[in-house]
C-alpha positions as CSV (number, residue, x, y, z in Angstrom):
1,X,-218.6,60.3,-88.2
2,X,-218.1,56.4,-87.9
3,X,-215.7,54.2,-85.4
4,X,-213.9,51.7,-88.1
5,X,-211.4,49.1,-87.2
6,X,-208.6,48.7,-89.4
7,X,-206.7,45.6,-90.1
8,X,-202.7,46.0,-89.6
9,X,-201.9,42.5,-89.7
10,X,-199.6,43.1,-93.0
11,X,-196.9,45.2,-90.6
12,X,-194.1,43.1,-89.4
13,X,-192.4,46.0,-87.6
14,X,-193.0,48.6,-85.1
15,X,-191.4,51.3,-87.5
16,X,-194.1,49.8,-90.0
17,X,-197.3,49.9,-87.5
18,X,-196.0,53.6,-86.8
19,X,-195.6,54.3,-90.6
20,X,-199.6,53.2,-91.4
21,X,-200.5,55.3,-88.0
22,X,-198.7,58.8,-89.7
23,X,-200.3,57.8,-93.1
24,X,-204.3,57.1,-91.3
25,X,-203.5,60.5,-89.1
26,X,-202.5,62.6,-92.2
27,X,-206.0,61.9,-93.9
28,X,-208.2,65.0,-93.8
29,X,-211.2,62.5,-93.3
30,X,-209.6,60.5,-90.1
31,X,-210.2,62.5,-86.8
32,X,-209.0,60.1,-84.5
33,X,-206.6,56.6,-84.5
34,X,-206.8,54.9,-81.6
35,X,-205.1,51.9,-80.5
36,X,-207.7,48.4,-79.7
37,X,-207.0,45.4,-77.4
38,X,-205.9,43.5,-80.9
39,X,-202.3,44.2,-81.6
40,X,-202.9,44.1,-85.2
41,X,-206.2,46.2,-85.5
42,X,-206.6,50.2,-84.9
43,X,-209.7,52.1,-84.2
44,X,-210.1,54.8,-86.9
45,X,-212.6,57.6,-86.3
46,X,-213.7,58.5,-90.0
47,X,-215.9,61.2,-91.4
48,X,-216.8,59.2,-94.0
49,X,-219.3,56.3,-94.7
50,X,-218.4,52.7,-95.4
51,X,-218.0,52.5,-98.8
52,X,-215.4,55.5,-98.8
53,X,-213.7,54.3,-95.9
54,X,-213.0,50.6,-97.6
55,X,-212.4,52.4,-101.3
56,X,-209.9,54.8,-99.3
57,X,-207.8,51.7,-97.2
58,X,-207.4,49.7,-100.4
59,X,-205.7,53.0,-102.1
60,X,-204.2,53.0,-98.1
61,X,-202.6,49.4,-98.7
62,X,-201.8,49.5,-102.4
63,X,-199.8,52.8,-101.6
64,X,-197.7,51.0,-98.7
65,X,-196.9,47.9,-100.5
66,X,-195.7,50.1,-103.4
């Protein structure tokens, strides 16, 4: 497993930062989200390695803007 921050800049709203928390905690490969000293960053426990984790937040991003 790898620690991965994860940029939530793109969230205007608190419904919208809770929205991309439900979608990182419904992934069978994230075992933890945990909230970081940046308000637009989370720390995302992945069982996964880089590559996968970037590949997977780009599907992530181009599902939410849908």
């Amino acid at each position: 497993m790898n620690l991965y921050e994860f940029d939530i800049s793109r969230a205007q709203t608190a419904n919208e930062r809770r929205y991309i928390r439900w979608e990182l905690q419904g992934c069978d490969d994230v075992v933890g989200v945990f909230a970081t000293a940046r308000v637009d960053g989370l720390a995302v426990l992945f069982d996964g390695g880089r590559v996968r984790f970037r590949a997977w937040t780009r599907d992530l991003a181009t599902e939410a803007v849908a």
